[in-house]
N, C-alpha and C positions, 0 to 999 in steps of 0.2 A: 469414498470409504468413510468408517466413524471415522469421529476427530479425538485425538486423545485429549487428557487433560492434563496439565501440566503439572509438578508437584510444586510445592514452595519450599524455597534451599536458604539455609544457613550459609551464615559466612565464617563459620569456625570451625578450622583446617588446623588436620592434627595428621601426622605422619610415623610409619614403623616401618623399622626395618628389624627382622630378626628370621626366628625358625620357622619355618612350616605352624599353620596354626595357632600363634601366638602371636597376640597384640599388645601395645601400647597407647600408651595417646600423651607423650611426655615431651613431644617435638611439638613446634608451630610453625606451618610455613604459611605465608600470605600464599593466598592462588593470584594470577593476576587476568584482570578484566579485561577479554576479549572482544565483547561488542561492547555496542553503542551504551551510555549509561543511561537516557531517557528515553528508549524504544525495549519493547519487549521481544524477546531472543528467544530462539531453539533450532533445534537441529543441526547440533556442531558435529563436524565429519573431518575427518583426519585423511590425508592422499599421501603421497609426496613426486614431485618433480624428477625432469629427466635425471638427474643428479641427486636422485635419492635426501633431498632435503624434502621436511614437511610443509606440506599446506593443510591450513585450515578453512571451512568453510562454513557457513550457519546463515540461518533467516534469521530478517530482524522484522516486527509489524508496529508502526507508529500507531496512537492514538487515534489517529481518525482511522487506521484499516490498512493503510497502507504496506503492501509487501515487499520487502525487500531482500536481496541476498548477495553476499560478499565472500573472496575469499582474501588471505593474508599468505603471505610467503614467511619464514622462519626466515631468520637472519642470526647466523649462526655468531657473528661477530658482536652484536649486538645481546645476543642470549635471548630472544624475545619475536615473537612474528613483528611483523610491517604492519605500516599501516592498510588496513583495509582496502581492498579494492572492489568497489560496487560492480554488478553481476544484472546484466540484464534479463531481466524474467516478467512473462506478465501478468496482470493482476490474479487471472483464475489459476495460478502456480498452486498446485495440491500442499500444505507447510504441514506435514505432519511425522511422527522421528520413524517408521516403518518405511517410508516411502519419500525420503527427504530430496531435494537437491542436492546433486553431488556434483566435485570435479576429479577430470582425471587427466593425465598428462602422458601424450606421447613420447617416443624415445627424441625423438626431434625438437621436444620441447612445443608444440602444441597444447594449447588448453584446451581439455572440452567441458563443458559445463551442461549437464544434462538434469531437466526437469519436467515435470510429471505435473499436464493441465487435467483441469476436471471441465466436461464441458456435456452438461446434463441434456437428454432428451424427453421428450415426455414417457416413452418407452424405458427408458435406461437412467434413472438417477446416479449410477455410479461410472456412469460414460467418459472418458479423456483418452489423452493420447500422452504418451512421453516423447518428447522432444530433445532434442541439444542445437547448444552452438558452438564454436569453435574462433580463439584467439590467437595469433601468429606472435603478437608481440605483447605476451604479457601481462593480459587483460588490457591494454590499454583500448583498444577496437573490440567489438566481435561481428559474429558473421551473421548472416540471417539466418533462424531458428528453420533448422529439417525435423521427420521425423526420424525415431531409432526404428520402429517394426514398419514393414513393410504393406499393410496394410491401413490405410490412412481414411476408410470412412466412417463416417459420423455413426454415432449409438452404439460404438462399442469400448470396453473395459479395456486398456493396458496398465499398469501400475507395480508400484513396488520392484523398481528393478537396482540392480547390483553392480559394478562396474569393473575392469582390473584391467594392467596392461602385458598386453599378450607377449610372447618374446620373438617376433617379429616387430616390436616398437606400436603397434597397433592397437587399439582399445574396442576390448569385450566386452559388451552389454550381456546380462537375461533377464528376464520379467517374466510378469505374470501376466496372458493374454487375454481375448475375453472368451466366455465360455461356450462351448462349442453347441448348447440346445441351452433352451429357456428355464429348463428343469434341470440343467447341471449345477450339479453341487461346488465342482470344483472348477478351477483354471487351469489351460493350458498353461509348461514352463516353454517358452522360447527364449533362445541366444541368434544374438547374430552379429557383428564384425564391424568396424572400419576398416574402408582400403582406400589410403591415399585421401585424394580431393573428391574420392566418388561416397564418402561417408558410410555408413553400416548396409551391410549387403551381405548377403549368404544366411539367410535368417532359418534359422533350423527348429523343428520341434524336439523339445528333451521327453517332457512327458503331458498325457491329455487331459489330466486332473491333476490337481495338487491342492492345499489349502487357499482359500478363496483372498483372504489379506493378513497375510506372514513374511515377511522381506526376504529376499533371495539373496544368498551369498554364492562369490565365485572367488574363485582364487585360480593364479596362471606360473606353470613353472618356464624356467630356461628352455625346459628340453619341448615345450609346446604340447604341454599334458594341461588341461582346462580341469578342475573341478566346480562341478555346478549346485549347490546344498538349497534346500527346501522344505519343508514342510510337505507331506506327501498325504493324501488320503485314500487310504487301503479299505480291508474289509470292513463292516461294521461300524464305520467312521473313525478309525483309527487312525489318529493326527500325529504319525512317526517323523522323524528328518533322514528325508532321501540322498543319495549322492548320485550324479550322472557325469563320466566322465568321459573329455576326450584326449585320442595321442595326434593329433591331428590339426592343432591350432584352431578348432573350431567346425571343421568344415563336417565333423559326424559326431555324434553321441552314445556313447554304450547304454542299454539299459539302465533305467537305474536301481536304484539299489535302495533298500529301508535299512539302516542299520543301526541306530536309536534304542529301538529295541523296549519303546517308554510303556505301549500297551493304551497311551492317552487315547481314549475312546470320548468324543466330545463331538457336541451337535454344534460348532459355529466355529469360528476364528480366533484365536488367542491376540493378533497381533501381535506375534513374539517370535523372531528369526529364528536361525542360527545364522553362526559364524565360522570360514574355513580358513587355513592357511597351508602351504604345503610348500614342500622342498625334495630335493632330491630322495626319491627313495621314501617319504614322511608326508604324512597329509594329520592334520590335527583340525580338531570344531568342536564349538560351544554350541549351546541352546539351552532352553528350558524346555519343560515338560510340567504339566500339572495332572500327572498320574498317580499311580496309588504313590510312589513315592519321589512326590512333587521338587521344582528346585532346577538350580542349572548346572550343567554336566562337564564336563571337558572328555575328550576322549582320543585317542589313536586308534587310526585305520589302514590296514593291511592294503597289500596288492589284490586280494579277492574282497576289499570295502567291506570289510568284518571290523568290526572294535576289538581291537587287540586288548586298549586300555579303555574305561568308562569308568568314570567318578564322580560322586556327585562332589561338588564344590561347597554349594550353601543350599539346605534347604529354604532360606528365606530368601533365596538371590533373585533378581529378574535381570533380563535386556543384557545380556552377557555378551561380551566383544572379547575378538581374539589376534594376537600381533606374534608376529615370526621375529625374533633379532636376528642382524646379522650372525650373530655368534650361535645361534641355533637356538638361544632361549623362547620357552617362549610365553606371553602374559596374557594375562586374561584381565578385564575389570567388568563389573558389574554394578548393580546397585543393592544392598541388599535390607530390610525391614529389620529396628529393631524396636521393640517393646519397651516401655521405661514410663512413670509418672501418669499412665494412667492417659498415657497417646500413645502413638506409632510414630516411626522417623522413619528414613530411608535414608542411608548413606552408602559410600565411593568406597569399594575396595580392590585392590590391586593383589592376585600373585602371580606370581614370578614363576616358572618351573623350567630348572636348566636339567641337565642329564645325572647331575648327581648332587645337587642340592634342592630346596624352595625355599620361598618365603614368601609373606603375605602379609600385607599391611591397609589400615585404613587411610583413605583419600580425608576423608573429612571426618568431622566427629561426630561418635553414634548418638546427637540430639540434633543431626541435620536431618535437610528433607530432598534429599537428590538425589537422581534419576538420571539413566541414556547415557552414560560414560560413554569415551570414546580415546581407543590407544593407538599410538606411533612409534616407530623405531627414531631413532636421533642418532646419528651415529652406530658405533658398535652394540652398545650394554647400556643404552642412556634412552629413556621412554617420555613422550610427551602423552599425559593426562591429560582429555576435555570435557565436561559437564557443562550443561542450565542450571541455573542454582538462579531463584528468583526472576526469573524470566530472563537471566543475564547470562552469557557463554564465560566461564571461567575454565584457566587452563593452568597446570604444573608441570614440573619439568623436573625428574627425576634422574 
């Protein structure tokens, strides 16, 4: 798939905290530096552990080319992640923030570290496989790399997939498959399971089309209800966000559903997800849309996957992420374009949206240039912020 480009990030961080809508920039916090300071960084992704602590994850690529990817454990006592633990991946590992390297953690406390190779044909330029592998003690070992989809030969597309842990302790994959004739527009969505030592199995189709490279979100409740979110494409090329859900822990999928509602009618790819979270009774996602009236959304969705609520956020926003608190808050960051001197920035904003207040503030200050936020819960009411800024993973802690 293309390769994005990365923006160039300020390092002057400014923070608010107040009402709905209303900013500051009268606070200073340092952010503190996640990766490496002489290797170039991206793709920082937030999980957390059988015990509900965060991990961090992100690529790093040296100067001569070389790839690399780590995660770190938060270390609550400390206030600050650990140090780094390197991540085995090999050199054709896909680095790009739609379809990044992610880990995800068993109830048993298992690692799984899953990544997305490119492995071109002369037929298929955009050919690879997604892969994982799995660590018992911590990242200390890992296991020999399997695949996630069950189909394993050469010249064909899987990419861009999404992760969560299912509440049987087990970890849910879905992605984007490859396309079903040489003239398809779109990509199959499939999901399928870990069980035990016998790795992802039950590989189910959600739907036969959907946008060709947009990152799939999934989110998974207690009671074993899976929400599956995508980019979908309907009549006319209409590029809506789908939801397909199951009550079943995976093993079926309801139709899905368009509920967006954007109208974006577009010949190609945005590379721009959404994002879900959901809870008893409550399913909540972000996305973009660059329809008549462009920008990224937040929105509530009913038991019939109707948007009960839809709102646009920022008309200047992109790459919007969405985090559940335990306290049932829940946050959104994005990046969003401001105007000034005769350039463009891009900076980090956070809000907040509890049941009967918000607020929203900036991550950095509007004469930065950053891009691909990424949020966690930390406890109850407490959120771990992460950005690239300068090719470097920088993280807050709010």
């Amino acid at each position: 798939m293309m390769t994005k480009t990365l923006f160039i990030y300020a390092l002057s961080i400014t923070l608010l905290q107040g009402c709905h809508n209303n900013r500051s920039e009268d606070q200073h916090i340092t952010p503190t530096l996640l990766s490496s300071a002489d290797q170039k960084a991206s793709c920082v992704y937030l999980t957390a552990d059988e015990n509900n602590s965060p991990i961090a994850s992100w690529c790093e690529t040296s100067r001569e080319g070389k790839k690399s990817f780590y995660l770190a454990f938060f270390d609550t006592l400390a206030g600050q992640f650990s140090t780094p633990i390197p991540v085995p991946i090999p050199q054709n590992t896909n680095i790009h923030e739609e379809g990044m390297p992610k880990i995800a953690v068993k109830r048993n406390g298992t690692l799984l570290a899953l990544y997305e190779t490119t492995v071109p044909t002369p037929t298929n330029q955009w050919a690879g496989a997604v892969c994982y592998i799995q660590s018992v003690d911590r990242g200390e070992t890992w296991s020999e790399p399997h695949y996630v989809h069950a189909d394993t030969s050469a010249g064909k597309e899987r990419s861009f997939t999404a992760l969560t842990r299912l509440s049987n302790g087990e970890i849910g994959a879905c992605w984007l498959d490859t396309p079903v004739g040489v003239h398809s527009m779109g990509r199959p969505v499939k999901f399928a399971a870990t069980s035990g030592d016998q790795g992802f199995q039950n590989e189910v189709l959600i739907d036969s089309s959907a946008c060709e490279c947009c990152r799939t979100a999934i989110s998974s409740d207690a009671d074993g209800h899976i929400a599956v979110l995508y980019r979908d494409i309907t009549v006319d090329n209409i590029r809506d966000i789908a939801v397909s859900r199951s009550i079943d822990n995976g093993q079926s999928f309801a139709t899905p559903i368009a509920f967006s509602n954007d109208g974006w009618q577009v010949s190609g790819c945005p590379h721009n997800g959404p994002s879900v979270a959901q809870t008893a009774g409550a399913t909540y996602a972000t996305w973009f849309t660059g329809g008549a009236e462009s920008g990224v959304y937040y929105g509530t969705l009913d038991a019939s996957d109707q948007a009960t609520h839809r709102e646009r956020i920022s008309a200047d926003g992109r790459h919007i992420q969405l985090a559940l608190l335990p306290n049932g808050d829940r946050v959104l960051v994005y990046n969003e374009t401001v105007s000034g001197d005769n350039s463009l920035h891009s900076k980090i904003v956070v809000r907040k949206i509890g049941d009967t207040q918000e607020s929203t503030w900036d991550v950095t200050s509007s004469k930065a240039q950053a891009a691909y936020p990424v949020v966690t819960a930390l406890g109850r009411d407490t959120i771990i912020v992460a950005w690239t800024d300068q090719g470097k993973v920088w993280y807050l802690k709010y």
